[in-house]
Phi, psi and omega in degrees: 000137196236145180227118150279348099230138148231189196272349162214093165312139170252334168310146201241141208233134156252094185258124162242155208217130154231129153281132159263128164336121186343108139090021192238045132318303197277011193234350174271315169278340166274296201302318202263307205288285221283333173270319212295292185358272208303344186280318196287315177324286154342265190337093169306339189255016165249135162274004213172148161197172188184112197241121182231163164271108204283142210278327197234034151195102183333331180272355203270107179214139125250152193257144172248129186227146160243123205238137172356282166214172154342281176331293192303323181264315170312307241253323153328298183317317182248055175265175213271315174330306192289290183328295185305310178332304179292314178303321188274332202260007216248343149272033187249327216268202035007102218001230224224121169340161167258116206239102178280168171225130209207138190228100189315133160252011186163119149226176177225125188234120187195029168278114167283000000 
């Protein structure tokens, strides 16, 4: 499915990068799999999500998400889901995620 540009987009695009503490990706990822998965799945206001492993640093993962508007990414953001999250993955981490804020101007959504 392809969306073309428009002159006020209301979508809202999320890039987040977590540094993990040495060798605690995969210990990061059973943490995102048993809250986020099924929360985001649940979510009507995320249109998109895409959670990676970055290729060229074991510690690294981001997620790219695309939320309804605005509203739908705050009203996520302080979900009861995200917060057990935050609590549980935030002595895995490194310091405080790198959080972009993004205004889609076109996609194309066909990721198996």
């Amino acid at each position: 499915m392809t969306s073309p540009a428009t002159d006020s987009p209301t979508t809202i695009g999320v890039l987040v990068t977590h540094r993990t503490r040495e060798g605690q990706r995969d210990a990061v990822r059973k943490i995102w799999e048993r809250h986020m998965a099924p929360a985001v799945a649940a979510n009507s206001g995320h249109l998109s999500y895409v959670y990676c492993f970055d290729d060229d640093d074991p510690n690294v993962i981001s997620a790219f998400q695309v939320y309804r508007d605005a509203r739908a990414a705050e009203d996520f953001r302080h979900s009861a889901e995200y917060e057990a999250y935050e609590t549980e993955v935030t002595p895995l981490l490194v310091g405080v995620p790198s959080v972009v804020r993004l205004t889609p101007m076109w996609t194309k959504s066909d990721v198996s």
